[in-house]
PDB file of N, CA, C and O in Angstrom, chain B, residues numbered from 101:
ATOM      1  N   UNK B 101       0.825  -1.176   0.000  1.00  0.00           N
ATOM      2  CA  UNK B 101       0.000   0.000   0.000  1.00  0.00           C
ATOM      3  C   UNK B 101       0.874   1.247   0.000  1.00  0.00           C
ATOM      4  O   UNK B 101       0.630   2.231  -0.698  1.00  0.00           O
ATOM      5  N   UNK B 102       2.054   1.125   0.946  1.00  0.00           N
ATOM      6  CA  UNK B 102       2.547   2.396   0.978  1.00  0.00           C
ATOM      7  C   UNK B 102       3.393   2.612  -0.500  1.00  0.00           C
ATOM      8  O   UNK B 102       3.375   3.767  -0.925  1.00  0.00           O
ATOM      9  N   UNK B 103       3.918   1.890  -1.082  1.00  0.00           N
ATOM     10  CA  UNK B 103       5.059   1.469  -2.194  1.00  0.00           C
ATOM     11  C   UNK B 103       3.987   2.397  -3.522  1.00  0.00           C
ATOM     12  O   UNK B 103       4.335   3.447  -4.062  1.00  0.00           O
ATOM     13  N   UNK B 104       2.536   1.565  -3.822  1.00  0.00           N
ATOM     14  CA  UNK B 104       1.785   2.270  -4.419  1.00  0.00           C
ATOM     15  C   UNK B 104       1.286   3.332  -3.947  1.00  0.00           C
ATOM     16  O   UNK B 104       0.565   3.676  -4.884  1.00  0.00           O
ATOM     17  N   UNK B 105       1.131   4.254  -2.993  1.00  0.00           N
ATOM     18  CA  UNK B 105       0.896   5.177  -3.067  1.00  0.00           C
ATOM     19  C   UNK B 105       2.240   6.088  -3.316  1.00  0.00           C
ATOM     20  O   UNK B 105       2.013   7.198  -3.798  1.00  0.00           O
ATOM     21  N   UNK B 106       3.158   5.868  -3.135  1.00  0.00           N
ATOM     22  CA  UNK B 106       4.636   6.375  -3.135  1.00  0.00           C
ATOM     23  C   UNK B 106       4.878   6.476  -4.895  1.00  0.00           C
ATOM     24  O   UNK B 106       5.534   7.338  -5.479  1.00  0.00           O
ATOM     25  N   UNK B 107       4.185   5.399  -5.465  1.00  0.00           N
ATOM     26  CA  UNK B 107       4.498   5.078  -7.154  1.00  0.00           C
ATOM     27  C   UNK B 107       3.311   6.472  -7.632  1.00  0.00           C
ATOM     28  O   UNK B 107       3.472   7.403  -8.421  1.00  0.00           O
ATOM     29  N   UNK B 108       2.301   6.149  -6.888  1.00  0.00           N
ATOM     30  CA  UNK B 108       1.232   7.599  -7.516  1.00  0.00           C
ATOM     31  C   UNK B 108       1.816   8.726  -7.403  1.00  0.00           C
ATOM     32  O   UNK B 108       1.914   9.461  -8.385  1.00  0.00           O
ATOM     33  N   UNK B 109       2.266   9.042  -6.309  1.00  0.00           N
ATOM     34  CA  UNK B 109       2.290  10.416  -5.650  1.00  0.00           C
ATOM     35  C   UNK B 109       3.561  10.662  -7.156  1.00  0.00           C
ATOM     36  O   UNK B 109       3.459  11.651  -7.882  1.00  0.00           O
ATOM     37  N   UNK B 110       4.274   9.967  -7.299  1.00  0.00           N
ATOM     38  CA  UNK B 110       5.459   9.896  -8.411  1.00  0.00           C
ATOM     39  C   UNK B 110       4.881  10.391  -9.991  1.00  0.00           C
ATOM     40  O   UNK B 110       5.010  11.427 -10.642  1.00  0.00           O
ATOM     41  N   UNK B 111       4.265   9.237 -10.200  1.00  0.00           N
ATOM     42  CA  UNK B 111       3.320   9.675 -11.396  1.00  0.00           C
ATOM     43  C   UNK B 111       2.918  10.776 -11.457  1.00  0.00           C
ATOM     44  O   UNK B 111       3.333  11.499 -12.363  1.00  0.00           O
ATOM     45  N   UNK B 112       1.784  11.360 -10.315  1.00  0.00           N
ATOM     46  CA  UNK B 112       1.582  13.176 -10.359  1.00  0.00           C
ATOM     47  C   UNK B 112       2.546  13.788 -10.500  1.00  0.00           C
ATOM     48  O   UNK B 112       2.660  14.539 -11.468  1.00  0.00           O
ATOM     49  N   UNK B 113       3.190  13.696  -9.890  1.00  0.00           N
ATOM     50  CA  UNK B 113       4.306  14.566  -9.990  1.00  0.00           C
ATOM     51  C   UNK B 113       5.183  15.143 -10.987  1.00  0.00           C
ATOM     52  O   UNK B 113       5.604  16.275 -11.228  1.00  0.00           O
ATOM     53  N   UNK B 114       5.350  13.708 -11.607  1.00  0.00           N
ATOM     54  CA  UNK B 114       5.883  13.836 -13.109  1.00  0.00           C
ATOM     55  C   UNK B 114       4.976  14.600 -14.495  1.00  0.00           C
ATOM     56  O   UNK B 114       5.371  15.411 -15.332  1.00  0.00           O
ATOM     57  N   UNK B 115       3.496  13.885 -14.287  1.00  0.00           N
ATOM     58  CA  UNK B 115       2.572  14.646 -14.954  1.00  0.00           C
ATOM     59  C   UNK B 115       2.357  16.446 -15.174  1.00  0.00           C
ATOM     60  O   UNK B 115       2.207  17.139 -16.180  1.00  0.00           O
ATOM     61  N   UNK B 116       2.430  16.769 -13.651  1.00  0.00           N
ATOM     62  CA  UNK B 116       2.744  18.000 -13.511  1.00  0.00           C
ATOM     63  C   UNK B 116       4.174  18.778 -13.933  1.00  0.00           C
ATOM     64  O   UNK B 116       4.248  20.006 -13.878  1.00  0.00           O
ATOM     65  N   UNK B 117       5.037  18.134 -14.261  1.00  0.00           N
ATOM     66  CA  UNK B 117       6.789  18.469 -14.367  1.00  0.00           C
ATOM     67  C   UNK B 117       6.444  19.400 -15.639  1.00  0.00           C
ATOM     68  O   UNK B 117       6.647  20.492 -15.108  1.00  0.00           O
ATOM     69  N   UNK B 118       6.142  19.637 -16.675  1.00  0.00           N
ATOM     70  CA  UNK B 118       5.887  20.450 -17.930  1.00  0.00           C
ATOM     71  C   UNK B 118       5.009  21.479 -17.373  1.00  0.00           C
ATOM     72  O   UNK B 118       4.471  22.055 -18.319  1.00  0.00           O
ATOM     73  N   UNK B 119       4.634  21.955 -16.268  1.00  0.00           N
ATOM     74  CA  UNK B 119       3.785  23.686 -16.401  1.00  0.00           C
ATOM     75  C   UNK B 119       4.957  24.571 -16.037  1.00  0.00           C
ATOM     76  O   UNK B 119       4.818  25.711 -16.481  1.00  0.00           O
ATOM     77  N   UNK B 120       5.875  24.405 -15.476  1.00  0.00           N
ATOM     78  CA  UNK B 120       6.510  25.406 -15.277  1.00  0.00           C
ATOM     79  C   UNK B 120       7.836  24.959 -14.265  1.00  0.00           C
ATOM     80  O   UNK B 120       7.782  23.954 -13.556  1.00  0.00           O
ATOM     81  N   UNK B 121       8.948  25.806 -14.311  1.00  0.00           N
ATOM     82  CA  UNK B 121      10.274  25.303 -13.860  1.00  0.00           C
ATOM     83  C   UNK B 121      10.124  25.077 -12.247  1.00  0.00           C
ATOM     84  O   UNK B 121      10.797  24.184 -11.732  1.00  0.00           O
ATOM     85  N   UNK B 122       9.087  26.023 -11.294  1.00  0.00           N
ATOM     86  CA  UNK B 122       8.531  25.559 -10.265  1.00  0.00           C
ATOM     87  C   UNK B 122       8.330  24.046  -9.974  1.00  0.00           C
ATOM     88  O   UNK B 122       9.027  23.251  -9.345  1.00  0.00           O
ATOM     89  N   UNK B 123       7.193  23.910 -10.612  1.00  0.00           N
ATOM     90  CA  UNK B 123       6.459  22.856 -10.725  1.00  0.00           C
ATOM     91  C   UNK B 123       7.678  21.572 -11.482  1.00  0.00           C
ATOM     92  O   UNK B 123       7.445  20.367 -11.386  1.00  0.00           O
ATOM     93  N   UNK B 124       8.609  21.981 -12.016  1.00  0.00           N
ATOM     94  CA  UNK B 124       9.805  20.689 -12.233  1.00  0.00           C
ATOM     95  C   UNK B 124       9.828  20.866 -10.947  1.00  0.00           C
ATOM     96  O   UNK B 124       9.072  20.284 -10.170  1.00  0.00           O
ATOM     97  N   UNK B 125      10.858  21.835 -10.567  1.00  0.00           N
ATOM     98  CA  UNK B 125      11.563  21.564  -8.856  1.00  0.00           C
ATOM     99  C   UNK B 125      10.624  20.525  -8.181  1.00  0.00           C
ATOM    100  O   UNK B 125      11.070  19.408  -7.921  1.00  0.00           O
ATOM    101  N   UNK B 126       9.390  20.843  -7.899  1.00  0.00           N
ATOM    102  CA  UNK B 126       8.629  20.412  -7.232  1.00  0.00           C
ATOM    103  C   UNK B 126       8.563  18.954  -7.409  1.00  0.00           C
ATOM    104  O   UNK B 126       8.573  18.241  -6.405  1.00  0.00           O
ATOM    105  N   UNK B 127       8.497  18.432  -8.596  1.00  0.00           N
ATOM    106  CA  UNK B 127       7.972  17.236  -9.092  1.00  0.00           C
ATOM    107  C   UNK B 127       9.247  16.461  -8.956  1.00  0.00           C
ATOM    108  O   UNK B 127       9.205  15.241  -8.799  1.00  0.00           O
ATOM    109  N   UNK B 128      10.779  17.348  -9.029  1.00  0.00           N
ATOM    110  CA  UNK B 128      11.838  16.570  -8.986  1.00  0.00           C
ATOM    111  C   UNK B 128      12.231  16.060  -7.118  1.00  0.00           C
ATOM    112  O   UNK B 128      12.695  15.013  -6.667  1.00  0.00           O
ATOM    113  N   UNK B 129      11.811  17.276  -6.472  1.00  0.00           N
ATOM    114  CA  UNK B 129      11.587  17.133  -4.937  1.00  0.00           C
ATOM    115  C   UNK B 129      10.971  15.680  -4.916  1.00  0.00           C
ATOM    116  O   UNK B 129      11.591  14.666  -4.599  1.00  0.00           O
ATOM    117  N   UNK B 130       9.697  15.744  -5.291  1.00  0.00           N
ATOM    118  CA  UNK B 130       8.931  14.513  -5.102  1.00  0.00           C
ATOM    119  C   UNK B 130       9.574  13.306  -5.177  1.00  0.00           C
ATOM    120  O   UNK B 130       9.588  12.396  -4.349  1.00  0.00           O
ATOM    121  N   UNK B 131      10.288  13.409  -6.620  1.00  0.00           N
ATOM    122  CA  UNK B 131      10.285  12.222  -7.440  1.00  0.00           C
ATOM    123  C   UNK B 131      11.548  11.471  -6.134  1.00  0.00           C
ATOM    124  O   UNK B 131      11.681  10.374  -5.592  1.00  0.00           O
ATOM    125  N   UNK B 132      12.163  12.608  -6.097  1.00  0.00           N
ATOM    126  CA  UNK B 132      13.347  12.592  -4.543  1.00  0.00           C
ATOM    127  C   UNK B 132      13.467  11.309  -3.864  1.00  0.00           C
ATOM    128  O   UNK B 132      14.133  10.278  -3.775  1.00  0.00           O
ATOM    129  N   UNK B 133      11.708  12.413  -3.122  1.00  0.00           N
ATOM    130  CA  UNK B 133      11.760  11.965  -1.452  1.00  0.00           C
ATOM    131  C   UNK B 133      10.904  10.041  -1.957  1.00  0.00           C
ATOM    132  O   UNK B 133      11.174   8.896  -1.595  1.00  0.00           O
ATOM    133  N   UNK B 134      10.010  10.546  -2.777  1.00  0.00           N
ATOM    134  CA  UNK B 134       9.432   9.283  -3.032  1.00  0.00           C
ATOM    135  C   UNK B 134      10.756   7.871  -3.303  1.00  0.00           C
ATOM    136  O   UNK B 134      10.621   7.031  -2.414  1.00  0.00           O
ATOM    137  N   UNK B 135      11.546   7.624  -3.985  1.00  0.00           N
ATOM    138  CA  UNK B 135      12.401   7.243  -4.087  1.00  0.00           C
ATOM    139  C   UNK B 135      13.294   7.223  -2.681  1.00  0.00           C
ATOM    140  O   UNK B 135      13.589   6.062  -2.399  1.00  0.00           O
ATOM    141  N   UNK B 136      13.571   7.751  -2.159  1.00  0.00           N
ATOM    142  CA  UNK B 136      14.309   7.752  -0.140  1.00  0.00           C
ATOM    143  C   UNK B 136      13.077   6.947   0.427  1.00  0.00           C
ATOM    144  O   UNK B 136      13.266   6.074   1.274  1.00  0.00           O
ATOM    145  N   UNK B 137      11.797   7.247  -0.050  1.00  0.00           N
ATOM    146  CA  UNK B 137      10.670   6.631   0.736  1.00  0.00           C
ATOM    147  C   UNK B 137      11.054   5.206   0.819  1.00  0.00           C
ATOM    148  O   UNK B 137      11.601   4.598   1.739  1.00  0.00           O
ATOM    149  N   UNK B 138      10.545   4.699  -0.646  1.00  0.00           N
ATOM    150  CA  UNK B 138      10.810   3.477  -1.169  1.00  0.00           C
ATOM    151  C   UNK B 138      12.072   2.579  -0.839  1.00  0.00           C
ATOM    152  O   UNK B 138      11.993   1.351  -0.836  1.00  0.00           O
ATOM    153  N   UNK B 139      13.403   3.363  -0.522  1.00  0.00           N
ATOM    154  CA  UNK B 139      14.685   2.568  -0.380  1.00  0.00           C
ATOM    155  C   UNK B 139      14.242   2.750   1.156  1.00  0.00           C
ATOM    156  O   UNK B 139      14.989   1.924   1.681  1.00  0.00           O
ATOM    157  N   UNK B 140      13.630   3.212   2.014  1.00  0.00           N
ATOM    158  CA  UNK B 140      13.319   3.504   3.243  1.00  0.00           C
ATOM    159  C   UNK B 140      12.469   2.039   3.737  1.00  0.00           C
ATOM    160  O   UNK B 140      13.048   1.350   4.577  1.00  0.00           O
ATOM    161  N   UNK B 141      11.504   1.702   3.373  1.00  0.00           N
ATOM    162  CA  UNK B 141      10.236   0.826   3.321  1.00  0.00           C
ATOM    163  C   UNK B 141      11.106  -0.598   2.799  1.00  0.00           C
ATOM    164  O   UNK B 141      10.935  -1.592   3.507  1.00  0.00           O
ATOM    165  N   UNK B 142      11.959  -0.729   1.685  1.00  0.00           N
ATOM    166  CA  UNK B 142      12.569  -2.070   1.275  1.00  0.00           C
ATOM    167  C   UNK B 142      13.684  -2.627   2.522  1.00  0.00           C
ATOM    168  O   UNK B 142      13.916  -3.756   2.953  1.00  0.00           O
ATOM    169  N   UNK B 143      14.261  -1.214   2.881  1.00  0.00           N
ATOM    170  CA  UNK B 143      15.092  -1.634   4.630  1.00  0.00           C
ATOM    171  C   UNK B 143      14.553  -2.006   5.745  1.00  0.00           C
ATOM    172  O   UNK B 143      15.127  -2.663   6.613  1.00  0.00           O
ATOM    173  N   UNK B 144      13.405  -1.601   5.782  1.00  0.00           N
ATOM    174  CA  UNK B 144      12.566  -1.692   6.841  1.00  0.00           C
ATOM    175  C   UNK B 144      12.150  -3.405   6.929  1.00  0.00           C
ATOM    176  O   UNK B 144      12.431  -4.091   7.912  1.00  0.00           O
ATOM    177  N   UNK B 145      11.508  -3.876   5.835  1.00  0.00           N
ATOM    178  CA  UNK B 145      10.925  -4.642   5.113  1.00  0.00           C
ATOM    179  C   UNK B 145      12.249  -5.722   5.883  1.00  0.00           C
ATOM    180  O   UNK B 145      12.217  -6.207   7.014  1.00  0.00           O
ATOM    181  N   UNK B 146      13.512  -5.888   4.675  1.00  0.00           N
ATOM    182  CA  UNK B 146      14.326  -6.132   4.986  1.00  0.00           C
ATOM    183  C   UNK B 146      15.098  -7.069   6.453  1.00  0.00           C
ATOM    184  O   UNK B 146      15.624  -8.164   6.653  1.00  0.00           O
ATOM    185  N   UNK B 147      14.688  -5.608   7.357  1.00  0.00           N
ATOM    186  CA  UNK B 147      14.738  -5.486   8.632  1.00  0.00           C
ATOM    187  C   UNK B 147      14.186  -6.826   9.654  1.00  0.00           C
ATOM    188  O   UNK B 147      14.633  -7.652  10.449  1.00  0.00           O
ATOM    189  N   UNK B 148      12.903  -6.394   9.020  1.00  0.00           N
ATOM    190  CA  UNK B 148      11.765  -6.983   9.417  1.00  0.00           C
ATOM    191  C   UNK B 148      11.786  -8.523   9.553  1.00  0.00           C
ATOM    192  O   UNK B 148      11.585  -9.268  10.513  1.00  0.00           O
ATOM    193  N   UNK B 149      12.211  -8.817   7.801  1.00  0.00           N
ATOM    194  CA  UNK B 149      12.321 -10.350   7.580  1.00  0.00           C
ATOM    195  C   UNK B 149      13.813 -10.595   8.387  1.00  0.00           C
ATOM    196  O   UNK B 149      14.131 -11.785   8.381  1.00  0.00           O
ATOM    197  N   UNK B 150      14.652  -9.818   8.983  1.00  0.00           N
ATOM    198  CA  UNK B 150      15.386 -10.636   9.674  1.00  0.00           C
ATOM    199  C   UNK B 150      14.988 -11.293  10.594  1.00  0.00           C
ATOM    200  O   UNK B 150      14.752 -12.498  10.682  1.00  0.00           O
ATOM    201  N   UNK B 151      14.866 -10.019  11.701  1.00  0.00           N
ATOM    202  CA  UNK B 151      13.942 -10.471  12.559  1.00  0.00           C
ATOM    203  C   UNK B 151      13.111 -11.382  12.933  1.00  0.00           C
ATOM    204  O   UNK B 151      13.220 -11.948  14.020  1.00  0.00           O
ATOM    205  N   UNK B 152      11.988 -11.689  11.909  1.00  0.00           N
ATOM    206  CA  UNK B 152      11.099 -12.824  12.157  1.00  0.00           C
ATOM    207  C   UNK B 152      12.322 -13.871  11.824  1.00  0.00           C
ATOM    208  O   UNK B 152      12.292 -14.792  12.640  1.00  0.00           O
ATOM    209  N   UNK B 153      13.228 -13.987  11.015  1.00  0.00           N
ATOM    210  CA  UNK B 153      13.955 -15.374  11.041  1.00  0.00           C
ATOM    211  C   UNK B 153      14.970 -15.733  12.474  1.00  0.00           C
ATOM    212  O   UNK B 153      15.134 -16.833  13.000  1.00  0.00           O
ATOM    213  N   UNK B 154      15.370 -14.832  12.744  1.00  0.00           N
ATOM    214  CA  UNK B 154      16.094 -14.775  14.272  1.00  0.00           C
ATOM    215  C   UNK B 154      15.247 -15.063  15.243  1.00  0.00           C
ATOM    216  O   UNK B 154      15.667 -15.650  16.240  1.00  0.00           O
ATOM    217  N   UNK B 155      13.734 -14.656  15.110  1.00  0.00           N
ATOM    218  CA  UNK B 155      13.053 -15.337  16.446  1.00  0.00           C
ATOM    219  C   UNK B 155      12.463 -16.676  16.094  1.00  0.00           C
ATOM    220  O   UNK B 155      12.140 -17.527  16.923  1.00  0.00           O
ATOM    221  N   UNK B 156      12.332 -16.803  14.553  1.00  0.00           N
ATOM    222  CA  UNK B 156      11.786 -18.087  13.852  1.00  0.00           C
ATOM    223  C   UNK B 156      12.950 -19.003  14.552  1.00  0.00           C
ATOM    224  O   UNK B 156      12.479 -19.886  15.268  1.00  0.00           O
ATOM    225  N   UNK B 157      14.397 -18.963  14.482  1.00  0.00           N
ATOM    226  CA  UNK B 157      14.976 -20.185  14.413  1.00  0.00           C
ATOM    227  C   UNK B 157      15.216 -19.962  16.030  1.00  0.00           C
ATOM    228  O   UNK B 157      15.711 -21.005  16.459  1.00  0.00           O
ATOM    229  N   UNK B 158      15.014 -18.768  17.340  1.00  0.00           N
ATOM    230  CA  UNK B 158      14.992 -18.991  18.219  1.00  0.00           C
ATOM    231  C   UNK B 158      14.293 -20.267  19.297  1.00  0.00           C
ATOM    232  O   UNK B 158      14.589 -21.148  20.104  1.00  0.00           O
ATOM    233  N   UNK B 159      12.926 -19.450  18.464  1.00  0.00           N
ATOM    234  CA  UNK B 159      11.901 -20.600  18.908  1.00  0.00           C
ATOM    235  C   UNK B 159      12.012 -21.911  18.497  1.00  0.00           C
ATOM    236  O   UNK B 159      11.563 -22.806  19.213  1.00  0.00           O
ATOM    237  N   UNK B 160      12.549 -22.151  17.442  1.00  0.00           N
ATOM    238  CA  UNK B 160      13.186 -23.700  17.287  1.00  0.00           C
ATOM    239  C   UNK B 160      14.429 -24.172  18.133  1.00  0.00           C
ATOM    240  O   UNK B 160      14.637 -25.353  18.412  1.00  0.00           O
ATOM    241  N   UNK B 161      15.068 -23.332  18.434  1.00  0.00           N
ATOM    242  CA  UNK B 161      15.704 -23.997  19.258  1.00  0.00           C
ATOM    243  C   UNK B 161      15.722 -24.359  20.946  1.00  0.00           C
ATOM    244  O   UNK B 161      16.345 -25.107  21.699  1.00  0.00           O
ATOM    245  N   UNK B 162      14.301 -23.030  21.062  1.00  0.00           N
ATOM    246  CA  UNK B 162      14.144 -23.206  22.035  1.00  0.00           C
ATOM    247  C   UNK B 162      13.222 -24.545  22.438  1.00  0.00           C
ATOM    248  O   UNK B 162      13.335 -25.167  23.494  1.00  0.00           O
ATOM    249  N   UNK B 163      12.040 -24.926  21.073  1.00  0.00           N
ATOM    250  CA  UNK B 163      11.514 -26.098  21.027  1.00  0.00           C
ATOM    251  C   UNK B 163      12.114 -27.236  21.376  1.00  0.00           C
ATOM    252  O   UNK B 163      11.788 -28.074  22.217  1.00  0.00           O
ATOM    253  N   UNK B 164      13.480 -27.158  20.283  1.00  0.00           N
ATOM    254  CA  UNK B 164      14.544 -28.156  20.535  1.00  0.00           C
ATOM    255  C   UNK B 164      14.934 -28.915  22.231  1.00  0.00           C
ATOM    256  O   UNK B 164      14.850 -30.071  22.648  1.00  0.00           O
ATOM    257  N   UNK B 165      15.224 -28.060  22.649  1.00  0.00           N
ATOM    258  CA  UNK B 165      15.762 -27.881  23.723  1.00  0.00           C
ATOM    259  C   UNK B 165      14.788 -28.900  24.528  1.00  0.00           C
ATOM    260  O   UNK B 165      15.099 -30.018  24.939  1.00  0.00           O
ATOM    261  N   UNK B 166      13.451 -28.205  24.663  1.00  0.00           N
ATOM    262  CA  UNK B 166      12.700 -28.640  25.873  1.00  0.00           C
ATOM    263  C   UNK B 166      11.989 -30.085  25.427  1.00  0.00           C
ATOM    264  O   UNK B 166      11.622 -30.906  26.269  1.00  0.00           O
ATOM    265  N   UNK B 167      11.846 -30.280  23.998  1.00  0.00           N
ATOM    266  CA  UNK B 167      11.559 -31.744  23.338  1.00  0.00           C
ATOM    267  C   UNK B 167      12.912 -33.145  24.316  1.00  0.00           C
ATOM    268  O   UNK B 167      12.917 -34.271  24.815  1.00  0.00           O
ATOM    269  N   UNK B 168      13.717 -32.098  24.067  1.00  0.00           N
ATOM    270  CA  UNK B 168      15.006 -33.084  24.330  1.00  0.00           C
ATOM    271  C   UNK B 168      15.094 -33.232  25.833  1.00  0.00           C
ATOM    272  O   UNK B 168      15.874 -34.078  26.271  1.00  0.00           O
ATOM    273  N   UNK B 169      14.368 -32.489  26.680  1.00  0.00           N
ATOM    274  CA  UNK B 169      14.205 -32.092  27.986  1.00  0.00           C
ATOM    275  C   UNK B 169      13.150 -33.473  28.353  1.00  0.00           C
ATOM    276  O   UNK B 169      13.452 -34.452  29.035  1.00  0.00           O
ATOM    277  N   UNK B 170      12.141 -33.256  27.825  1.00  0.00           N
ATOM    278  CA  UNK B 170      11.341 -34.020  27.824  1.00  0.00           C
ATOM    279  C   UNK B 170      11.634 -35.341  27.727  1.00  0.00           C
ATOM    280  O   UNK B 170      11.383 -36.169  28.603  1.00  0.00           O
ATOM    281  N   UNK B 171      12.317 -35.630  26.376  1.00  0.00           N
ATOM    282  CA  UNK B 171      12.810 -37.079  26.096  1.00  0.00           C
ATOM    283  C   UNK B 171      13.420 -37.566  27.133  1.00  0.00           C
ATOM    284  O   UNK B 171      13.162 -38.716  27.488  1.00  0.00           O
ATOM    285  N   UNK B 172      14.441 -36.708  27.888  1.00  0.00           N
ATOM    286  CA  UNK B 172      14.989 -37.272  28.858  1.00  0.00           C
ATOM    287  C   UNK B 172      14.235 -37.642  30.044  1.00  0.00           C
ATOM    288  O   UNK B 172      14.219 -38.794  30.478  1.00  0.00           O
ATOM    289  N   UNK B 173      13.512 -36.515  30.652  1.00  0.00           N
ATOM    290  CA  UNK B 173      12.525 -36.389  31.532  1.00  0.00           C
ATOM    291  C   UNK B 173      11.783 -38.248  31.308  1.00  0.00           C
ATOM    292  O   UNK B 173      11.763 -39.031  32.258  1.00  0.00           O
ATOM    293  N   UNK B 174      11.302 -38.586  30.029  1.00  0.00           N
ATOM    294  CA  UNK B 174      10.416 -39.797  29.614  1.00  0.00           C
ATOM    295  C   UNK B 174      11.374 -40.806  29.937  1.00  0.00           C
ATOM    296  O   UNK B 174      11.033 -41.686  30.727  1.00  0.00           O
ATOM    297  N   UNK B 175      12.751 -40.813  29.348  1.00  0.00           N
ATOM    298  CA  UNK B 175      13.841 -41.818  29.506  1.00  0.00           C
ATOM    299  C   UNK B 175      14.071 -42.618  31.295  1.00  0.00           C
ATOM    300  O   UNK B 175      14.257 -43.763  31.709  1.00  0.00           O
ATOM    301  N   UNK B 176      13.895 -41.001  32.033  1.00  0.00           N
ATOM    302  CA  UNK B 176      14.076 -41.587  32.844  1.00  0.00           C
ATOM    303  C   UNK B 176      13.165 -42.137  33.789  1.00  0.00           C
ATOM    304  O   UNK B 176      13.521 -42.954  34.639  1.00  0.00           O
ATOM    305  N   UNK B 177      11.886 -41.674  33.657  1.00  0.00           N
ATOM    306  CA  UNK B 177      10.687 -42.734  34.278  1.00  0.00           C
ATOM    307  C   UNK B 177      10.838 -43.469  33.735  1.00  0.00           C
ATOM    308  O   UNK B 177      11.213 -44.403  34.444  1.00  0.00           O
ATOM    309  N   UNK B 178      10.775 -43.784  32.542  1.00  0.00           N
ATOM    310  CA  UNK B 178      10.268 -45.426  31.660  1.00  0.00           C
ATOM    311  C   UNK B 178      11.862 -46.467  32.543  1.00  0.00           C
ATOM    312  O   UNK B 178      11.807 -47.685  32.711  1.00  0.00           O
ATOM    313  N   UNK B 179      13.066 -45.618  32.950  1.00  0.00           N
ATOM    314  CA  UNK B 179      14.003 -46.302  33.537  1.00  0.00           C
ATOM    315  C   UNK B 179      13.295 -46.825  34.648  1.00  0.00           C
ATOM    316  O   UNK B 179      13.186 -48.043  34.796  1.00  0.00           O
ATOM    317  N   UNK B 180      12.770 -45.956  35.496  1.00  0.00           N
ATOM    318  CA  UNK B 180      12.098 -46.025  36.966  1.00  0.00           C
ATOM    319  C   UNK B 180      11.109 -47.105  37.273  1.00  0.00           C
ATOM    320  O   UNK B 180      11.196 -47.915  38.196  1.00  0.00           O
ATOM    321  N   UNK B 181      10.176 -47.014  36.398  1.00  0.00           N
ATOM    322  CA  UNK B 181       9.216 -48.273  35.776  1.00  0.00           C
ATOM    323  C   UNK B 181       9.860 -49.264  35.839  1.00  0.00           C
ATOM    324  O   UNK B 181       9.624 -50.141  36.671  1.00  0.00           O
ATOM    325  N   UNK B 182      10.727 -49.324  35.046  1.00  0.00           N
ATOM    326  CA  UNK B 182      11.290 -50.579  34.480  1.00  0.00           C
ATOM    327  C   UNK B 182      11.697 -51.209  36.387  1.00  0.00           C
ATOM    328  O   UNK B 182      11.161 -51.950  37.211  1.00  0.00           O
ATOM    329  N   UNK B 183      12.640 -50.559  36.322  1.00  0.00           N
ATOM    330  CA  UNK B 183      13.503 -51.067  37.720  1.00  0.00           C
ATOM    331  C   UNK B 183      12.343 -51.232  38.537  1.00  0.00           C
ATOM    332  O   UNK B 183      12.400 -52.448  38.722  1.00  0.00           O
ATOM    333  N   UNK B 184      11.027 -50.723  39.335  1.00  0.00           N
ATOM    334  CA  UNK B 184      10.055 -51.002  40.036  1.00  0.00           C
ATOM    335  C   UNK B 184       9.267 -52.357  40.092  1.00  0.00           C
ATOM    336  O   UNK B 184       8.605 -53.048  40.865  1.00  0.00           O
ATOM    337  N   UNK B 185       9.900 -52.304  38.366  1.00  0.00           N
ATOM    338  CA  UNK B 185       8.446 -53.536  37.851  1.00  0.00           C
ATOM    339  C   UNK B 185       9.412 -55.084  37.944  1.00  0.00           C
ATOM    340  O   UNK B 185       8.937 -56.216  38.034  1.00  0.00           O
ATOM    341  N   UNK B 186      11.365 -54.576  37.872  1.00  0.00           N
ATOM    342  CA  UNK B 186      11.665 -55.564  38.616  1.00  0.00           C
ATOM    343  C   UNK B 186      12.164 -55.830  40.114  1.00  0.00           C
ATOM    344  O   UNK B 186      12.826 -56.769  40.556  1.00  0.00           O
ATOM    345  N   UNK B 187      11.825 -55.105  40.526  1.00  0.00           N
ATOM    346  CA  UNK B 187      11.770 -55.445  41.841  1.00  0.00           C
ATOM    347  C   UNK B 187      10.470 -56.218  42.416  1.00  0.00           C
ATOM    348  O   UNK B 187      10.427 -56.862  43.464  1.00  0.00           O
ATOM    349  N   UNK B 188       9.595 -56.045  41.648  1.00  0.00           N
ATOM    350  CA  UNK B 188       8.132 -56.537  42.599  1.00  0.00           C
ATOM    351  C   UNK B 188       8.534 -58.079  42.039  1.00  0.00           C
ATOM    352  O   UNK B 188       8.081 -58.867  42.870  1.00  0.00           O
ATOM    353  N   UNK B 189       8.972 -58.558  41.332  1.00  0.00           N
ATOM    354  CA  UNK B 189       9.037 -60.390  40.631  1.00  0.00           C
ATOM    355  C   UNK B 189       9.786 -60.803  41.859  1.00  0.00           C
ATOM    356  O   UNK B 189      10.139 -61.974  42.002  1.00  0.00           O
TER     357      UNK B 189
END
């Protein structure tokens, strides 16, 4: 949404560039900031998708972790069991 409105505001701008050397400045201002916008929004963006991958593979490892926590946690009752169930024979 913002990218296309950033591409319009561009288009006017340019449309308008032929009434007068003002109205260039103006349209070249635009054409500018719109363009800083855009390399602004692709960093961000950028940014962004790091982020979610740094907490994406956090949370996997933090999954990791407590799966393996668990396994052990299971390992060692099913040990406990075991040894209980020979003691009662």
């Amino acid at each position: 949404m913002r990218i296309t409105l950033i591409i319009a505001a561009s288009a006017a701008a340019l449309a308008l560039a032929g009434c007068s050397q003002k109205t260039e400045d103006h349209a070249a201002a635009a054409a500018d900031q719109a363009g800083a916008a855009t390399t602004s929004a692709a960093q961000d963006t950028a940014a962004n998708a790091n982020a979610a991958a740094a907490n994406t593979a956090a949370a996997a490892d933090t999954a990791a972790a407590n799966t393996a926590a668990a396994a052990g946690v299971a390992a060692r009752k099913a040990d406990a069991a075991a040894d209980a169930a020979a003691k009662t024979k």
